[in-house]
N, C-alpha and C positions, 0 to 999 in steps of 0.2 A: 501408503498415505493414510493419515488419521484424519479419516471424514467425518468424524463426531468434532472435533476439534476444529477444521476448517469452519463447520457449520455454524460451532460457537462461537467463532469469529466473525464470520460476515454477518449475523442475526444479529450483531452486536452493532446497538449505535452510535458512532463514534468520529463524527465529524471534527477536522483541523482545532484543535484548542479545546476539545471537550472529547477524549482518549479515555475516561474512566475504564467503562464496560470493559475495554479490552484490556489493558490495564491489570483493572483484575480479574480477565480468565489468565493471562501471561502469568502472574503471582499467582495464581493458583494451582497452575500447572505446573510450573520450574519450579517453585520455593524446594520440594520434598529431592530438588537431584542439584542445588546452588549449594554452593557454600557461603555465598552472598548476596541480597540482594541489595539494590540500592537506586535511586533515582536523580538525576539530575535537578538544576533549578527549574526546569519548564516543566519537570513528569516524564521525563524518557524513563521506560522501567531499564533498567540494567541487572541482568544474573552473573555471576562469576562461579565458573566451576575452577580448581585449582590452584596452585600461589608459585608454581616455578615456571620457568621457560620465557619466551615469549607471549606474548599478550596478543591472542588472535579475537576480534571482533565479528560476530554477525548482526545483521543490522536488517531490519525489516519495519518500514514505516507504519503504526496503529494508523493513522490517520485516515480518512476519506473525503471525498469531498462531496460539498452540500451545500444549505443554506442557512441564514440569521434570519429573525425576523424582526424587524426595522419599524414595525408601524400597523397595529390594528385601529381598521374602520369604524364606523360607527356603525356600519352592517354586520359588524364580526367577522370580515374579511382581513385575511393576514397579509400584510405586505413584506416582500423579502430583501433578503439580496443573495448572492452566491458568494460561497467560500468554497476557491479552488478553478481552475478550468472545468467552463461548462458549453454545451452548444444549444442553443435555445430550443433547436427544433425536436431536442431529445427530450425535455423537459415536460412539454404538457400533456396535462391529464394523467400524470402518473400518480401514483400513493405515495405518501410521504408518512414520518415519521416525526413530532414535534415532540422533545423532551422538554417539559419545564425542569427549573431552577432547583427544585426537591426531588425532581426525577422522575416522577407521572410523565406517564407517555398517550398524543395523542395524536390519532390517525387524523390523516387528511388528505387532500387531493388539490395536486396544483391545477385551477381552474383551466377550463378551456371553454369557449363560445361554440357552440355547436353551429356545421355551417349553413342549416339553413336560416338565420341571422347575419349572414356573412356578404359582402358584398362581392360580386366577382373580382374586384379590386384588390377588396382587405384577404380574401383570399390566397391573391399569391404574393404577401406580402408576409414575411414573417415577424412574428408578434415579440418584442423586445422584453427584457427579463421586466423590466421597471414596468408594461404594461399587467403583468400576472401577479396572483394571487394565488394563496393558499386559503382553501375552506376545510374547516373542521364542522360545518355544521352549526357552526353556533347563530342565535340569532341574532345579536348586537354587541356592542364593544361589549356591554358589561358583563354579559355570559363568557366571553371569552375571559376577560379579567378574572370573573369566578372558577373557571375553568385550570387558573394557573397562569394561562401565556403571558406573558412579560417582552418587551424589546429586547433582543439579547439572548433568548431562548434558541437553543441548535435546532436545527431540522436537515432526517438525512432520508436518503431516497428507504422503499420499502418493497420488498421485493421477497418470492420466496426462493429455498437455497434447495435445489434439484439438478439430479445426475440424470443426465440422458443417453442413450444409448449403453457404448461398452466404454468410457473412457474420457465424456465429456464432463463438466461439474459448470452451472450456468448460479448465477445468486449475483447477490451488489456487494461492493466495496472489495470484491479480488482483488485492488490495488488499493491496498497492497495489505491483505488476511491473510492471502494467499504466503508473502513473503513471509509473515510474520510465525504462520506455519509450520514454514520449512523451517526455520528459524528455531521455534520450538521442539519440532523434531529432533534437530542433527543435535541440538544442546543435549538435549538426555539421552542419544543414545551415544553418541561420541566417547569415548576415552581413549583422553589420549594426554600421559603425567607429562610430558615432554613439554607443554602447551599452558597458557592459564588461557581457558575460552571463557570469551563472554557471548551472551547472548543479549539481544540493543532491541527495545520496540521503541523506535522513536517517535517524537509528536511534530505534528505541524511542519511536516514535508510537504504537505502540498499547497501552502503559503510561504514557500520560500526558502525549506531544508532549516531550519531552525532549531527542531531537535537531531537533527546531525553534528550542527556546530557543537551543542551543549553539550551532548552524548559524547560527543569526540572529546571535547577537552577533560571532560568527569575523567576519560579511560585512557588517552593516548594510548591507543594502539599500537603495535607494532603492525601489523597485517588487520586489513578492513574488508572484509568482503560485504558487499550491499545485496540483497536480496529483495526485487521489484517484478515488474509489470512492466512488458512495453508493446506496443501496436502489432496487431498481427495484421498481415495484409495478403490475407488469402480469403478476402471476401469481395463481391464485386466494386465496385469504385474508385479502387485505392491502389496506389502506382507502386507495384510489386519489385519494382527497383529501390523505388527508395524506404517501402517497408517490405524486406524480404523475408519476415520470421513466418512460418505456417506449425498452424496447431499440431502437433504427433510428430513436430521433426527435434523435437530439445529442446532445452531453455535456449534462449542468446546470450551470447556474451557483448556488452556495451560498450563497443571500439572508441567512441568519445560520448559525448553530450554535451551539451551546453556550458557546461561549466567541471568536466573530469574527462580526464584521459584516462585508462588503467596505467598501471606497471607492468611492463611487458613480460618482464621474465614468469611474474606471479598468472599471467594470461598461458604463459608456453606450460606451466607448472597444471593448470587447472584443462587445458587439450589434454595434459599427459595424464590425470587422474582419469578424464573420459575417457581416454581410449583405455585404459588397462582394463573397467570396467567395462567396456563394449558399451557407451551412453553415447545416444546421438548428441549435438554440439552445433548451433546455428550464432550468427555475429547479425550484429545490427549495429545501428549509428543513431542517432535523435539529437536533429539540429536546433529543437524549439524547444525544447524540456530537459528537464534534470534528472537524477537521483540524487538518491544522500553520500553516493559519492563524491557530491561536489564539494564536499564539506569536509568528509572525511580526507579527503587529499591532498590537503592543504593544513592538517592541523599540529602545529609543532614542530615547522619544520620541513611539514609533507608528511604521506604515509605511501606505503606499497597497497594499492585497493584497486579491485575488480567489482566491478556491478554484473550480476547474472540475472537475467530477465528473462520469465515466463511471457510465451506469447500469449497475448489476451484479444479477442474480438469486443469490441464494444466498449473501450474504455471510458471512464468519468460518463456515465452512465445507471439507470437506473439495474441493469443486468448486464453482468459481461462473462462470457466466455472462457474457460483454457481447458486443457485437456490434463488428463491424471497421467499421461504417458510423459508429459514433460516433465511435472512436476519430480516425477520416479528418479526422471533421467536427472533433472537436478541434485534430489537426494542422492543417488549412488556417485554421483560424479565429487561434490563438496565432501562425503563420510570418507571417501578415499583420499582425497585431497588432506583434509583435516587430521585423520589418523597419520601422513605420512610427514607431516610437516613437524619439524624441531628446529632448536637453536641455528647449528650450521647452514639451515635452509632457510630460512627466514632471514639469516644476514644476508645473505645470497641475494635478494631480491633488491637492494638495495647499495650494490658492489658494481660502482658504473665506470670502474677504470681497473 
């Protein structure tokens, strides 16, 4: 793993619709191993390594999710909203992160009432997103004004990016830096002439898979592989049936979603690359969410695409979770895959009679 690069990813802030920062670490890192680069109508970065074979995609969403700010007070308090799935009670009193429109960035904290203020009541009542604020410290609308902030200005959580233990890595925005990552990795170290690979950071997956669609149609793939984030449920709470991925056991492979099925043969294809490499291999399912497989699967006709997903504790959160043993396990299991893949295989995946 290149943890100097994961880092410059997640420190990066880069909330749904405002992808720059990462953007260009992705163009700063690919450009010297592409032979093209190029970008969609929304800003999906696109790299092309090669010009023969099949057209194999990897795709890993820039995006995070976060908030807008909708309306400063006349106290200098910021009112928000969210961009992306959120759950309120993760939300308060954490640091934030507000980028104005020129790109100053300014620290804040989404407010909380401390509870001796609190009634036993309002207590155990949980505090709705439209009731919070963000404080920058400022003292009235007009310092904030001076200040930069504007309606419309992104804010994303703020968190610092630390390895724990022998194999843990904890920061914000892992879903999907994380993807973007790997993504960046297997592009540069991959060859393979048989192939044109691209490597896809797309925007605005977590309002809707948006730069999926776009990214798709810029590339029509032949083969799509998505590179995300999905629930680990090896923490107390959470029904280990229905989220069975646990940190240190492999990525998962995405049996459906909400809106993609894989191609099965390209699933039997991507087991047989695991095991040649000895890579652990875990499956999940997510009946309320997506990847940018959803998009990818459907474009032109359909494509053959597989979503593989790091398990992550703490997702859409201001810190989450995975471990560097899956991440590996992904890398070794896709470089093998990728390197073995050509023409007659690739049609393969696609040959349903």
């Amino acid at each position: 793993m290149n943890t100097d690069l994961l880092q410059a990813l997640c420190e990066a802030d880069a909330v749904s619709g405002d992808e720059q920062e990462v953007r260009d670490i992705l163009n700063g890192t690919l450009k010297p191993h592409a032979d093209d680069i190029s970008f969609d109508g929304l800003g999906s970065f696109i790299a092309r390594k090669g010009s023969q074979g099949p057209k194999v995609a990897l795709i890993g969403h820039m995006d995070e999710v976060g908030f807008m700010v909708t309306h400063i007070t006349e106290q200098g308090f910021i009112r928000f909203d969210t961009i992306g799935s959120w759950w309120s009670q993760s939300m308060l009193n954490h640091r934030v992160t507000l980028r104005t429109r020129s790109g100053h960035k300014i620290p804040g904290v989404i407010g909380s009432v401390a509870p001796h203020a609190l009634s036993d009541k309002q207590k155990n009542q949980p505090i709705s997103v439209d009731e919070m604020f963000v404080d920058i410290g400022a003292r009235s609308h007009e310092e904030a004004i001076r200040r930069g902030v504007a309606p419309g200005d992104f804010i994303s959580p703020a968190s610092s990016f630390d390895r724990w233990g022998e194999d843990k890595i904890v920061a914000k925005s892992l879903d999907n830096r994380v993807g973007c990552a790997l993504m960046a990795e297997l592009f540069m170290q991959v060859k393979n002439p048989q192939i044109t690979l691209y490597g896809v950071g797309s925007v605005e997956e977590e309002v809707g898979l948006r730069g999926a669609q776009t990214s798709a149609g810029h590339i029509l793939p032949d083969v799509a592989i998505v590179l995300d984030t999905a629930v680990a449920g090896d923490v107390p709470g959470i029904d280990a049936v229905k989220y069975p991925l646990k940190l240190g056991f492999g990525p998962g492979v995405m049996l459906f979603d909400k809106r993609y099925f894989p191609n099965q043969k390209l699933v039997t294809a991507l087991q047989e690359s695991a095991s040649r490499c000895d890579a652990a291999l875990q499956f999940s399912i997510m009946k309320t969410g997506a990847t940018d497989g959803g998009r990818y699967n459907v474009v032109g006709g359909g494509r053959p695409v597989v979503a593989l997903c790091l398990p992550t504790r703490y997702l859409h959160a201001n810190n989450s979770m995975i471990s560097v043993k899956d991440y590996e396990a992904a890398y070794a299991m896709l470089f093998e895959l990728l390197t073995s893949l050509n023409k007659e295989k690739v049609a393969g995946f696609t040959q349903f009679c």
